[in-house]
CHARMM internal coordinates of N, CA and C (Angstrom, degrees):
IC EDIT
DIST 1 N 1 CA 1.4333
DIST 1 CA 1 C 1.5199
ANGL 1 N 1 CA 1 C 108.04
DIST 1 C 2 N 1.1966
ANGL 1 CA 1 C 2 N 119.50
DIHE 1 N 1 CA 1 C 2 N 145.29
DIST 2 N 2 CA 1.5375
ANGL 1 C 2 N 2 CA 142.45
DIHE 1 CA 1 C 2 N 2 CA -168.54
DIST 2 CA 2 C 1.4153
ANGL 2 N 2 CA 2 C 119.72
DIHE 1 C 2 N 2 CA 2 C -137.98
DIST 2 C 3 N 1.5654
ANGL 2 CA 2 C 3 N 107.06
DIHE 2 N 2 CA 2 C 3 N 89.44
DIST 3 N 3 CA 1.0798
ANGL 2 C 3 N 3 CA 97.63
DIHE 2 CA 2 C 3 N 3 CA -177.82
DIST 3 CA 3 C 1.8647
ANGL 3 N 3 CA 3 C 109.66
DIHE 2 C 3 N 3 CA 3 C -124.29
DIST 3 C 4 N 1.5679
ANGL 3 CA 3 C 4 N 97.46
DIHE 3 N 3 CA 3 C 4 N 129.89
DIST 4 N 4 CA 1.5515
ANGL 3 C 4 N 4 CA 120.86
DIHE 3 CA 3 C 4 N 4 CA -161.29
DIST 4 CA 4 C 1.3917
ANGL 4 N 4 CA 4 C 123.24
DIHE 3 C 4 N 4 CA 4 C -80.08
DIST 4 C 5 N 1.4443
ANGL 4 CA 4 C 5 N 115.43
DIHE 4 N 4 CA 4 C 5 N 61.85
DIST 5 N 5 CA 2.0600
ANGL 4 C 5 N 5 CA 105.46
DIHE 4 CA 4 C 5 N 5 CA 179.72
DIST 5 CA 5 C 1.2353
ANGL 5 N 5 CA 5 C 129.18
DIHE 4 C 5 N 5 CA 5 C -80.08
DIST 5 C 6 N 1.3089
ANGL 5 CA 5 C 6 N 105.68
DIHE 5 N 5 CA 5 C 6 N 16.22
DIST 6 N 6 CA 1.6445
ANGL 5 C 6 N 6 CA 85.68
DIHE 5 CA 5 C 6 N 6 CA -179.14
DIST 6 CA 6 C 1.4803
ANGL 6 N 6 CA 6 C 81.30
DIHE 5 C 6 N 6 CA 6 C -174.88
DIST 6 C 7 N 2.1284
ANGL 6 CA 6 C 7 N 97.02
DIHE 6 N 6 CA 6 C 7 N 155.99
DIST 7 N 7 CA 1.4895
ANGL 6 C 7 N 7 CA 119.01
DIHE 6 CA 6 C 7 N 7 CA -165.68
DIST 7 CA 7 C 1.9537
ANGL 7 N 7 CA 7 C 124.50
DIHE 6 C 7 N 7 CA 7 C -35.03
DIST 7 C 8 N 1.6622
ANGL 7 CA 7 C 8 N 77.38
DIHE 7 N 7 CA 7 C 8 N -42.22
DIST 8 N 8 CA 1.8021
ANGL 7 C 8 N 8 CA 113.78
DIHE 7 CA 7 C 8 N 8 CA -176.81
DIST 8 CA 8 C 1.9376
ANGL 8 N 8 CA 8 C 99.23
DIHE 7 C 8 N 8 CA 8 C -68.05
DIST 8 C 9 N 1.1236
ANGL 8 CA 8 C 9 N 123.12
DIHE 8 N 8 CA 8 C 9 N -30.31
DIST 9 N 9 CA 1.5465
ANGL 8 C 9 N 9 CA 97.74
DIHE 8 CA 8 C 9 N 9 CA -174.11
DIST 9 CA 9 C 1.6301
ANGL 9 N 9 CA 9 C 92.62
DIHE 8 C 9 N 9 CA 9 C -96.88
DIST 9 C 10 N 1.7972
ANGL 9 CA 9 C 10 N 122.12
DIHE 9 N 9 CA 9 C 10 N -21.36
DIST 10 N 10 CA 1.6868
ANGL 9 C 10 N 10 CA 114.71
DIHE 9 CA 9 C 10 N 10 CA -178.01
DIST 10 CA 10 C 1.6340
ANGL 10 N 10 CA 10 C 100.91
DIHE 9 C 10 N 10 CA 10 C -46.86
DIST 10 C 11 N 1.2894
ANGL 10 CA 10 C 11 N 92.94
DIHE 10 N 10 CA 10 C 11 N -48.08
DIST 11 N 11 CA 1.4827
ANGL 10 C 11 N 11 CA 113.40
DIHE 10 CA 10 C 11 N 11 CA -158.45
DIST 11 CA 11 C 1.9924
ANGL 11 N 11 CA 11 C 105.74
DIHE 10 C 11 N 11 CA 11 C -61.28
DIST 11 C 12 N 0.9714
ANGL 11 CA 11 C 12 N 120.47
DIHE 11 N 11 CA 11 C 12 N -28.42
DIST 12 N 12 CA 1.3851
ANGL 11 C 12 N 12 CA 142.26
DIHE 11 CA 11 C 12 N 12 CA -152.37
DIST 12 CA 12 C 1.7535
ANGL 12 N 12 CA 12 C 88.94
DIHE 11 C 12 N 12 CA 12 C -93.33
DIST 12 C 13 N 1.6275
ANGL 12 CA 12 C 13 N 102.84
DIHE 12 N 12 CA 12 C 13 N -54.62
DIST 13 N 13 CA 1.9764
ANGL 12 C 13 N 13 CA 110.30
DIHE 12 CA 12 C 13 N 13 CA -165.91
DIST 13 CA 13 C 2.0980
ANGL 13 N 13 CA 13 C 93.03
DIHE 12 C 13 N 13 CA 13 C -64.51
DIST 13 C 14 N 1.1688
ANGL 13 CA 13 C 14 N 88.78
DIHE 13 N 13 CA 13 C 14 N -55.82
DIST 14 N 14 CA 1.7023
ANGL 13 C 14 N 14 CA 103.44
DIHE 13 CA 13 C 14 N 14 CA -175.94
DIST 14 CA 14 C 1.9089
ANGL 14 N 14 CA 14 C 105.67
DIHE 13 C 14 N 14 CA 14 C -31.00
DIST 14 C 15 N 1.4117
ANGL 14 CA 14 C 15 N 94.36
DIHE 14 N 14 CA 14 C 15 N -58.71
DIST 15 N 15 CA 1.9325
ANGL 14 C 15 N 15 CA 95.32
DIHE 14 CA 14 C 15 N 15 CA 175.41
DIST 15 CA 15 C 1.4152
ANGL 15 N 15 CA 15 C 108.87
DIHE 14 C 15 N 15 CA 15 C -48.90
DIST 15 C 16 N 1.3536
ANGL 15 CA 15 C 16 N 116.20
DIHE 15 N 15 CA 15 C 16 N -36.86
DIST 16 N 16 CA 1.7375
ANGL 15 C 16 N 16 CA 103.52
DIHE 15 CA 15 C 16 N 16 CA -172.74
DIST 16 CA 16 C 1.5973
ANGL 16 N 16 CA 16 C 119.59
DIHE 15 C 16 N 16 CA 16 C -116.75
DIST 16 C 17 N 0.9689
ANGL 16 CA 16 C 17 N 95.54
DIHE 16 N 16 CA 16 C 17 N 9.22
DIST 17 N 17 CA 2.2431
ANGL 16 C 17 N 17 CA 111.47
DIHE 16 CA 16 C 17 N 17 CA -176.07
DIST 17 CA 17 C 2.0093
ANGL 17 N 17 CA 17 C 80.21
DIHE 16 C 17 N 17 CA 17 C -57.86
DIST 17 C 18 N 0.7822
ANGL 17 CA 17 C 18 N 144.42
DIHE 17 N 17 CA 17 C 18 N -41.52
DIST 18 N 18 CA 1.3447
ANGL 17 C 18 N 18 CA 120.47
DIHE 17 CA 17 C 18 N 18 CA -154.56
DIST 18 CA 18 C 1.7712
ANGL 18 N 18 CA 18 C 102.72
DIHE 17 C 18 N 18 CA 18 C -113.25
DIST 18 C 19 N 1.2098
ANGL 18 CA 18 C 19 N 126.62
DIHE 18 N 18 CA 18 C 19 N -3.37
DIST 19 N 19 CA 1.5960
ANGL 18 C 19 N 19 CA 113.83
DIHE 18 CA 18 C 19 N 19 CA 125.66
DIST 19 CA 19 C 1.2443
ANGL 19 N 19 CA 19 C 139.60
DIHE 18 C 19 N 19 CA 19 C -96.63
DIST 19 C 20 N 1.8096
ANGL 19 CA 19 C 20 N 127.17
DIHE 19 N 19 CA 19 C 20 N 34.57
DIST 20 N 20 CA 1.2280
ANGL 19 C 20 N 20 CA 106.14
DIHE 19 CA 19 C 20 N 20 CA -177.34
DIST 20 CA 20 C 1.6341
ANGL 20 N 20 CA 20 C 88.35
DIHE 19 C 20 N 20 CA 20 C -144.15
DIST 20 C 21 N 1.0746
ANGL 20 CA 20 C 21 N 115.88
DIHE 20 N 20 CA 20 C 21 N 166.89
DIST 21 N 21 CA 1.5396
ANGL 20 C 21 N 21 CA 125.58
DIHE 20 CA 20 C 21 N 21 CA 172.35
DIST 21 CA 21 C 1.3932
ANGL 21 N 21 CA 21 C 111.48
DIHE 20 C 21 N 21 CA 21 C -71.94
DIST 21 C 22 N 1.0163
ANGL 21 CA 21 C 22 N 152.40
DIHE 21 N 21 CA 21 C 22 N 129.53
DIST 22 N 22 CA 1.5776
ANGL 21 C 22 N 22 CA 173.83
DIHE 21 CA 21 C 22 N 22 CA -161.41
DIST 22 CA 22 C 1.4357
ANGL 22 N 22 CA 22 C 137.07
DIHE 21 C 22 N 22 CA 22 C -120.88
DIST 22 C 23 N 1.3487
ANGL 22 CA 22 C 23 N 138.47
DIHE 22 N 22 CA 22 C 23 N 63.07
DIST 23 N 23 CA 1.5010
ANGL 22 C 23 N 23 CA 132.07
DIHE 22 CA 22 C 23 N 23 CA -176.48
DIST 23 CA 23 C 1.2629
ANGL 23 N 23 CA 23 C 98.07
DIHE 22 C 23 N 23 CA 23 C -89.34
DIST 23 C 24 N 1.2179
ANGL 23 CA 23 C 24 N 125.86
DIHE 23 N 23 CA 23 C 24 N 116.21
DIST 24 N 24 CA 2.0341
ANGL 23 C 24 N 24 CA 114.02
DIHE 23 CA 23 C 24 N 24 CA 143.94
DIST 24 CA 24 C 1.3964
ANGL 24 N 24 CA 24 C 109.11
DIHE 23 C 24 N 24 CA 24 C -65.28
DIST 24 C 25 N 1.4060
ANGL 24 CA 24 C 25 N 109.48
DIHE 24 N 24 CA 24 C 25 N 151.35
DIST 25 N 25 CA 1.2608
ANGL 24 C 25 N 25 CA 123.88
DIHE 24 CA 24 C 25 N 25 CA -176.62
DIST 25 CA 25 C 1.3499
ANGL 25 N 25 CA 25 C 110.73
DIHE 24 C 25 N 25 CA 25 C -139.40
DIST 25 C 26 N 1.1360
ANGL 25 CA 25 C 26 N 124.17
DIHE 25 N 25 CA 25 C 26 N -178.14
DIST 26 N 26 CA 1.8733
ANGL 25 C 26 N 26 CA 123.07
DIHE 25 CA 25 C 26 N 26 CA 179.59
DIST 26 CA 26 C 1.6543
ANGL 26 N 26 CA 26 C 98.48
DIHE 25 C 26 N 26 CA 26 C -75.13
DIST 26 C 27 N 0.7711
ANGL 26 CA 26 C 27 N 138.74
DIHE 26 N 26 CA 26 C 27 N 171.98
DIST 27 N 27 CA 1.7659
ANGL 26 C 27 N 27 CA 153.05
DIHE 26 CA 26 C 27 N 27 CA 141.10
DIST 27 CA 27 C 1.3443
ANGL 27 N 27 CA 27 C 103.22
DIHE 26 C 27 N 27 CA 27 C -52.48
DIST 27 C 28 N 1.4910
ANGL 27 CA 27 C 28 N 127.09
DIHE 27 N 27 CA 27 C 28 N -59.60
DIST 28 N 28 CA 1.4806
ANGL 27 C 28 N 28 CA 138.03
DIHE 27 CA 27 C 28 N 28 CA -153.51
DIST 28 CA 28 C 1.7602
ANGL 28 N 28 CA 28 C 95.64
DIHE 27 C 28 N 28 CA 28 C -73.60
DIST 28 C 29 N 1.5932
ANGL 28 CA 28 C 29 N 123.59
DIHE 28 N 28 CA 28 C 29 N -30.70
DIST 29 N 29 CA 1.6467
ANGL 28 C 29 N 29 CA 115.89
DIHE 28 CA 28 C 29 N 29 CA 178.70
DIST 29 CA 29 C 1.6986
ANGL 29 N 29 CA 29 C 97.81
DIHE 28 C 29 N 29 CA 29 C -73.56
DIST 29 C 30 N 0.8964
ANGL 29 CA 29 C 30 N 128.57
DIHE 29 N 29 CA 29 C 30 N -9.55
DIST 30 N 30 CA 1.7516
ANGL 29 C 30 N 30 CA 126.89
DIHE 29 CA 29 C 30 N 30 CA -162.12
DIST 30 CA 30 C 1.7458
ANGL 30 N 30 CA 30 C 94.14
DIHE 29 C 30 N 30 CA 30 C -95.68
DIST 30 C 31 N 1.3472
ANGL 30 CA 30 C 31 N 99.86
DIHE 30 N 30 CA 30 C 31 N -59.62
DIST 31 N 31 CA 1.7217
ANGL 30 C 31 N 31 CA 106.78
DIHE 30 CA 30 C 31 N 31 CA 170.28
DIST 31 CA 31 C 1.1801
ANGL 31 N 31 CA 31 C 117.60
DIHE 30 C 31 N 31 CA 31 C -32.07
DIST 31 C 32 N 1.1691
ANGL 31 CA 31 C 32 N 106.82
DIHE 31 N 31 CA 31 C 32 N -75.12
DIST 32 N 32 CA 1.5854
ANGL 31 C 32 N 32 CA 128.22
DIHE 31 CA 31 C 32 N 32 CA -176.53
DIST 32 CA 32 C 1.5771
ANGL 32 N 32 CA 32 C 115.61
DIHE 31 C 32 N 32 CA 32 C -37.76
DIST 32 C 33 N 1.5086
ANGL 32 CA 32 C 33 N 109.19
DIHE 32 N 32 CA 32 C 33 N -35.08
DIST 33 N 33 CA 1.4893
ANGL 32 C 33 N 33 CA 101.44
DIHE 32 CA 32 C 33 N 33 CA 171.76
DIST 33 CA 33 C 1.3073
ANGL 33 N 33 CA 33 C 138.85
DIHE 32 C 33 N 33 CA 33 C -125.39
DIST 33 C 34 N 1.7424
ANGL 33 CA 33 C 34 N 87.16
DIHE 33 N 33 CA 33 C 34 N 32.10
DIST 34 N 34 CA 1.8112
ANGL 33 C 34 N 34 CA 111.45
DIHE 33 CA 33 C 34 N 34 CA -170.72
DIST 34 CA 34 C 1.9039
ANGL 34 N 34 CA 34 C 105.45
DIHE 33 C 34 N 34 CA 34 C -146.32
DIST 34 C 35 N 1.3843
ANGL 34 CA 34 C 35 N 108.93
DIHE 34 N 34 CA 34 C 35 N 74.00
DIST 35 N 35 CA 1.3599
ANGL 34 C 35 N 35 CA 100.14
DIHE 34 CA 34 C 35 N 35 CA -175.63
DIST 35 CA 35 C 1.3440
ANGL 35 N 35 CA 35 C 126.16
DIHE 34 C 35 N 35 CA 35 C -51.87
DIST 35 C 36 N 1.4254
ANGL 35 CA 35 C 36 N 138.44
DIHE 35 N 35 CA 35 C 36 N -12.63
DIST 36 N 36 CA 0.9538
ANGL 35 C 36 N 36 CA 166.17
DIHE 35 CA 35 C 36 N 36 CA 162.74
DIST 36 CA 36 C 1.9887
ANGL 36 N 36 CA 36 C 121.93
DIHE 35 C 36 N 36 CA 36 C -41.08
DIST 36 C 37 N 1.7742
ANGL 36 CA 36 C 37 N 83.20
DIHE 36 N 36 CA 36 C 37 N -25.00
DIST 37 N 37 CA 1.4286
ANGL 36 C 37 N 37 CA 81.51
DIHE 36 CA 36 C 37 N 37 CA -176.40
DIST 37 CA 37 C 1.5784
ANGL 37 N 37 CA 37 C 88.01
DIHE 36 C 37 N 37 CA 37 C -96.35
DIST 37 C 38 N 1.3897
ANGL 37 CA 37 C 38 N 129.20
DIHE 37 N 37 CA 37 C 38 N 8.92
DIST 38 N 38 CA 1.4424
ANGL 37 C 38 N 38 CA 117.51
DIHE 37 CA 37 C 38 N 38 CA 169.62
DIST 38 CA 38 C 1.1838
ANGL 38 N 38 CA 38 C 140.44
DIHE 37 C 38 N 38 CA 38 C -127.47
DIST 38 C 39 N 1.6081
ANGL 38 CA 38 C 39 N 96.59
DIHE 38 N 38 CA 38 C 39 N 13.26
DIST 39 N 39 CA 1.7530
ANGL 38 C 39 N 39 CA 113.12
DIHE 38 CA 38 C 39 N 39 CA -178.14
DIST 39 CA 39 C 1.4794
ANGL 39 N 39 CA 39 C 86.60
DIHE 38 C 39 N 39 CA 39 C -158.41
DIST 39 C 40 N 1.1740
ANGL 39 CA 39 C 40 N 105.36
DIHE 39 N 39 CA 39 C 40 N 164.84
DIST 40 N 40 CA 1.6900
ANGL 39 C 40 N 40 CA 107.11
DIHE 39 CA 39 C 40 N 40 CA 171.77
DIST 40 CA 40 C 1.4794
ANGL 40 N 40 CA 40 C 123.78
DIHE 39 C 40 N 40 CA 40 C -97.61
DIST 40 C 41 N 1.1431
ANGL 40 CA 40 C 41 N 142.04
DIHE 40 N 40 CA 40 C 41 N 136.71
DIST 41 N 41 CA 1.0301
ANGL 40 C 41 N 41 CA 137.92
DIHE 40 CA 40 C 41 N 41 CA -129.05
DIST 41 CA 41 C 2.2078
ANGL 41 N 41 CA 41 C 91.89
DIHE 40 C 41 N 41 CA 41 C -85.96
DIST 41 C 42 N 1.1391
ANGL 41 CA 41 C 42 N 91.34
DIHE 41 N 41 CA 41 C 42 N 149.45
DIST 42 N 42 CA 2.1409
ANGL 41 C 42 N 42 CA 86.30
DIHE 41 CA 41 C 42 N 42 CA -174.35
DIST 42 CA 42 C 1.3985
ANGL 42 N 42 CA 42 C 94.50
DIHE 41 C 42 N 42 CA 42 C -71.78
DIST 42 C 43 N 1.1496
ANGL 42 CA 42 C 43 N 100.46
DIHE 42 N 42 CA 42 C 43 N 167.49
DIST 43 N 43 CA 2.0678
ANGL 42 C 43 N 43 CA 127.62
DIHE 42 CA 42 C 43 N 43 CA 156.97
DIST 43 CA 43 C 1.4046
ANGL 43 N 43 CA 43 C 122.99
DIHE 42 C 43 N 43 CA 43 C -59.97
DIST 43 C 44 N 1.0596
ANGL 43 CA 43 C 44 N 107.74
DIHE 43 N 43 CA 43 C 44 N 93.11
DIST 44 N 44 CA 1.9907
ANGL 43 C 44 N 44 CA 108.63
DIHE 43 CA 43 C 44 N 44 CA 175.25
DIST 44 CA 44 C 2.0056
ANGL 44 N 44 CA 44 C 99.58
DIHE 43 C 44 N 44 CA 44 C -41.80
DIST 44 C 45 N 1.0881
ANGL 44 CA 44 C 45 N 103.75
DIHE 44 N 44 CA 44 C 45 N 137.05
DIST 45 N 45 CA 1.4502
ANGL 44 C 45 N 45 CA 122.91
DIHE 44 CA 44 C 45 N 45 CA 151.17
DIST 45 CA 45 C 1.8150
ANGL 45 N 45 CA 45 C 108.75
DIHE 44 C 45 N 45 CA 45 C 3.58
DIST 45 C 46 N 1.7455
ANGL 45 CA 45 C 46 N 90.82
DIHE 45 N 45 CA 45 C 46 N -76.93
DIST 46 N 46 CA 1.6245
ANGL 45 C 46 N 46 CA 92.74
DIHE 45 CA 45 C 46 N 46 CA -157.45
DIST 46 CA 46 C 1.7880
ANGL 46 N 46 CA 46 C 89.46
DIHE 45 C 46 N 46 CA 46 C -109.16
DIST 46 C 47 N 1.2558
ANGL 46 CA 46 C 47 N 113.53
DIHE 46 N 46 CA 46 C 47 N 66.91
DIST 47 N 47 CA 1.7996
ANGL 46 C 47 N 47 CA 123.24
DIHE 46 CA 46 C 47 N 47 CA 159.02
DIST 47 CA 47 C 1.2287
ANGL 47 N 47 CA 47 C 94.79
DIHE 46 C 47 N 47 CA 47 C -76.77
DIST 47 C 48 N 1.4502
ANGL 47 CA 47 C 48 N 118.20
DIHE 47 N 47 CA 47 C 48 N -69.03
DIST 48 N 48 CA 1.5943
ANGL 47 C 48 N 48 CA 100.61
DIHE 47 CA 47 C 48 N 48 CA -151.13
DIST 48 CA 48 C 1.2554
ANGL 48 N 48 CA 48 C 110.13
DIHE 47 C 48 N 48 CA 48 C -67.30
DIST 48 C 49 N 1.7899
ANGL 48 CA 48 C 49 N 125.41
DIHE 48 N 48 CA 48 C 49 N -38.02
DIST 49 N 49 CA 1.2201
ANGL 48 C 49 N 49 CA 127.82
DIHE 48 CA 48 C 49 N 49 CA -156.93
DIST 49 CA 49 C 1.7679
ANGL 49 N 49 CA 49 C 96.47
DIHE 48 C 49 N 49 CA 49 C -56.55
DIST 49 C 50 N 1.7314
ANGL 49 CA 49 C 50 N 106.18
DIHE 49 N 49 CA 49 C 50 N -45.11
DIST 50 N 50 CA 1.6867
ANGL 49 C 50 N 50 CA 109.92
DIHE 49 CA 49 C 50 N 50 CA -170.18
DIST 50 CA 50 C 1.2160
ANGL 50 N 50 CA 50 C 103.72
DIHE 49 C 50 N 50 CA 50 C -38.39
DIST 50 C 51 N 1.5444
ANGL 50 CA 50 C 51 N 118.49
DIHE 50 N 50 CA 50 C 51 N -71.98
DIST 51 N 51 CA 1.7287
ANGL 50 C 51 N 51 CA 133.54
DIHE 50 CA 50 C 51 N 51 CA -163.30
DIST 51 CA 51 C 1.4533
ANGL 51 N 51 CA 51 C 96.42
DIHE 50 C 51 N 51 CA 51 C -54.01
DIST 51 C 52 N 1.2651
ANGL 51 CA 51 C 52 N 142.43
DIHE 51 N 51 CA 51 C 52 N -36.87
DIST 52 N 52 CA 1.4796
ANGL 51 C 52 N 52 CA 125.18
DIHE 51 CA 51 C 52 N 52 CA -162.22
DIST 52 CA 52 C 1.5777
ANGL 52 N 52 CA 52 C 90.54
DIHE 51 C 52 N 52 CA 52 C -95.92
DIST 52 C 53 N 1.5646
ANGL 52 CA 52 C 53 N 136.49
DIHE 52 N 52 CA 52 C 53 N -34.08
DIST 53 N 53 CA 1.3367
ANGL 52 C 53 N 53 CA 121.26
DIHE 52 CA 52 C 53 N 53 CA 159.22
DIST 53 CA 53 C 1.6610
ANGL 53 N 53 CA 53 C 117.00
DIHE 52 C 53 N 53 CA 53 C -53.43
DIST 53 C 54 N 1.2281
ANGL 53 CA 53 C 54 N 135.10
DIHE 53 N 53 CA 53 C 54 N -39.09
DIST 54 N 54 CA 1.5859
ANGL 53 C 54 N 54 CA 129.17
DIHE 53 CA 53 C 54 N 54 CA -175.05
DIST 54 CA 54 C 1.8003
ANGL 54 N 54 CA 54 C 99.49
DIHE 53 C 54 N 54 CA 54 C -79.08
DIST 54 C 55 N 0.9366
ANGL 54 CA 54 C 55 N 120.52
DIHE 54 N 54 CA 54 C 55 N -21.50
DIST 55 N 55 CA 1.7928
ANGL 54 C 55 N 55 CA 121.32
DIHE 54 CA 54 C 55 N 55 CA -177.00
DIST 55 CA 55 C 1.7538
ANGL 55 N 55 CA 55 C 92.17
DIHE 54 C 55 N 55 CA 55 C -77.01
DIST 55 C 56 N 1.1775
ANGL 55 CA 55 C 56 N 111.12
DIHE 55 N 55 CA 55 C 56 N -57.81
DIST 56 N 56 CA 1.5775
ANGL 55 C 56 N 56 CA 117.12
DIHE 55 CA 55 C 56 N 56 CA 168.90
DIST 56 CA 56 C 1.4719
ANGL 56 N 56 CA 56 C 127.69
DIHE 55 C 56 N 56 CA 56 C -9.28
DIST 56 C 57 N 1.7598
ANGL 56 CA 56 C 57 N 76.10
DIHE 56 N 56 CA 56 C 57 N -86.15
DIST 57 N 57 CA 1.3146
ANGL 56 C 57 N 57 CA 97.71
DIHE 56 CA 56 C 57 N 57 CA -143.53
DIST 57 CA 57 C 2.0566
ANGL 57 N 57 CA 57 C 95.70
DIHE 56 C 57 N 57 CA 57 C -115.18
DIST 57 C 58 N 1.4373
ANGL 57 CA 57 C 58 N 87.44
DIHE 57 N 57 CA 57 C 58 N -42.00
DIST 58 N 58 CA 2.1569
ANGL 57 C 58 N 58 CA 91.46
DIHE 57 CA 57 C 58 N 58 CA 174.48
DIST 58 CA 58 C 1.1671
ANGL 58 N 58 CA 58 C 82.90
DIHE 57 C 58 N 58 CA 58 C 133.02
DIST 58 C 59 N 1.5591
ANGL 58 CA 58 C 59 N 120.65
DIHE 58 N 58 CA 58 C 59 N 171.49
DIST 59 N 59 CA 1.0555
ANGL 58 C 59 N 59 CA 131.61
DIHE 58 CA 58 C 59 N 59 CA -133.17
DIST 59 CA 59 C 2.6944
ANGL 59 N 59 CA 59 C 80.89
DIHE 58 C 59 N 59 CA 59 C -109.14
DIST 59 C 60 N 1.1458
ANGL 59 CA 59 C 60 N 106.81
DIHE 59 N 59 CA 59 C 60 N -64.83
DIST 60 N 60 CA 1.6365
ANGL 59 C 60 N 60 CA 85.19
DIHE 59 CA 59 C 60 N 60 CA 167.95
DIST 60 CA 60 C 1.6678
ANGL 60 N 60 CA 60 C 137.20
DIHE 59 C 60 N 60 CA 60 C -50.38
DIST 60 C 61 N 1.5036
ANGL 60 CA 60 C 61 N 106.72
DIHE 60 N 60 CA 60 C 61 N -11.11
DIST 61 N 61 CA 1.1987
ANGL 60 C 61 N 61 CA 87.86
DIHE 60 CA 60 C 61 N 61 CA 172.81
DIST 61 CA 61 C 1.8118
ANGL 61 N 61 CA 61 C 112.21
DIHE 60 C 61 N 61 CA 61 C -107.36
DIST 61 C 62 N 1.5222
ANGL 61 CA 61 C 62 N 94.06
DIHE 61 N 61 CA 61 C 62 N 0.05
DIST 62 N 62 CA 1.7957
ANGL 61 C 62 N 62 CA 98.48
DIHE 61 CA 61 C 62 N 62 CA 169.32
DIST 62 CA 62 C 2.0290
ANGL 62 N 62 CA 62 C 117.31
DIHE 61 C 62 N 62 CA 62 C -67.66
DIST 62 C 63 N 1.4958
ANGL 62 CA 62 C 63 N 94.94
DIHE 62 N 62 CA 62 C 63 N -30.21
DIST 63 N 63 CA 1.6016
ANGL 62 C 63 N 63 CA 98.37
DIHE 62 CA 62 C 63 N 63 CA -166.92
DIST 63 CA 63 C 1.8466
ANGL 63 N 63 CA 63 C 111.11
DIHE 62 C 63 N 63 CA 63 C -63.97
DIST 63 C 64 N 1.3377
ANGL 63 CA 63 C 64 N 90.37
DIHE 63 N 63 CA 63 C 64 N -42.60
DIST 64 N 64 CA 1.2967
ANGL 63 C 64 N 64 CA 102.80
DIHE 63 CA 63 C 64 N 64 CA 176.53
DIST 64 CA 64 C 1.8274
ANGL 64 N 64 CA 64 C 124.75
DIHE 63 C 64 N 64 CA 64 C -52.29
DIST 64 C 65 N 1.0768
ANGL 64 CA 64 C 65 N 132.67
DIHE 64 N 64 CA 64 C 65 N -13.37
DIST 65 N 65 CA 1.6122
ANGL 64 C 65 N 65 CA 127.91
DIHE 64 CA 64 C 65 N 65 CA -171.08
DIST 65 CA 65 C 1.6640
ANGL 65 N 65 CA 65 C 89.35
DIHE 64 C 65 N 65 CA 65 C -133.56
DIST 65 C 66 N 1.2540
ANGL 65 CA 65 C 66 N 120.53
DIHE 65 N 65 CA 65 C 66 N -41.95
DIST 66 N 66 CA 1.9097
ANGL 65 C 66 N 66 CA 105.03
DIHE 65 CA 65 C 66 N 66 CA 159.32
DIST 66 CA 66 C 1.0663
ANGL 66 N 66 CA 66 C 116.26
DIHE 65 C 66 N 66 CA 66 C -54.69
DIST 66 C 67 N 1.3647
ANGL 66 CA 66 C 67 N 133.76
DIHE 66 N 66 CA 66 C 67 N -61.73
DIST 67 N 67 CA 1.6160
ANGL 66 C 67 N 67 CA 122.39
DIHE 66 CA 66 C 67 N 67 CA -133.57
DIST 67 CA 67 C 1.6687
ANGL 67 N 67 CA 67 C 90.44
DIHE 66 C 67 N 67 CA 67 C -141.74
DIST 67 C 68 N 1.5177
ANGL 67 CA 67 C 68 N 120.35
DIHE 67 N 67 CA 67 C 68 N 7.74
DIST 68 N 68 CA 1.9421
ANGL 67 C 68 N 68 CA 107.86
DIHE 67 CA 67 C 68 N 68 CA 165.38
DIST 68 CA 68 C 1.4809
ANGL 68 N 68 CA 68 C 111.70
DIHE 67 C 68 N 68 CA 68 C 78.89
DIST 68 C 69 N 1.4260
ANGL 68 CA 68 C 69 N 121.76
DIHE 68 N 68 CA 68 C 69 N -8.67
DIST 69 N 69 CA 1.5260
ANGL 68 C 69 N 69 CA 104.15
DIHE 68 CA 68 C 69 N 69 CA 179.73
DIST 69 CA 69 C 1.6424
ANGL 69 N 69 CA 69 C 111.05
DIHE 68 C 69 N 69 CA 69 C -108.21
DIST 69 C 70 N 1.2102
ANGL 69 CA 69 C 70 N 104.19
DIHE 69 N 69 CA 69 C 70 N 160.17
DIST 70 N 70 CA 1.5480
ANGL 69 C 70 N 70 CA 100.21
DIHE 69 CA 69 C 70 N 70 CA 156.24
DIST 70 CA 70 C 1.6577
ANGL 70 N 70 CA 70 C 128.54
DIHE 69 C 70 N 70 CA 70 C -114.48
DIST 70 C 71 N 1.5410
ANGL 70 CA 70 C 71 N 102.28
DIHE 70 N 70 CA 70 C 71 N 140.51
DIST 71 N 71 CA 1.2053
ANGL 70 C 71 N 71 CA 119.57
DIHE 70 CA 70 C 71 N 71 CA -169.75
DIST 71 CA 71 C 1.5517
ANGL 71 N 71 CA 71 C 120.87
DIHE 70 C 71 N 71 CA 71 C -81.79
DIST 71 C 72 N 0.8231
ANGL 71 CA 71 C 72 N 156.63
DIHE 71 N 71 CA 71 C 72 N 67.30
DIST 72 N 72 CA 1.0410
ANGL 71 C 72 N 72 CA 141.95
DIHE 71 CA 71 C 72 N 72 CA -156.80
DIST 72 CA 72 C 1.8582
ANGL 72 N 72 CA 72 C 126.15
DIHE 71 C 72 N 72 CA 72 C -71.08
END
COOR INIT
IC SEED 1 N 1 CA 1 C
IC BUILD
């Protein structure tokens, strides 16, 4: 889904409308299956803890004790 607000993204779709496949659709079918375009999405659990771990420590050694992976 592609959705166009301002001169800079018309301008952006326009460069590639003639390599990519294209349906317009209503706004209200895009809504309907992305609540996101109508509330803002909430705060996971460990938001704040992440941001005060990446101010810390940097943003690879925050991922690791939030979310279990390593970044390399």
């Amino acid at each position: 889904m592609i959705l166009v607000n301002t001169d800079k993204g018309q301008h952006l779709l326009d460069m590639v409308k003639d390599r990519v496949v294209i349906y317009e659709r209503p706004v209200q079918e895009a809504i309907a299956g992305n609540s996101t375009l109508c509330k803002a999405t909430e705060k996971e659990e460990e938001h704040d803890f992440f941001w005060s771990m990446i101010k810390e420590k940097g943003f690879h050694k925050a991922v690791k004790p939030v979310y279990g992976i390593n970044v390399n």
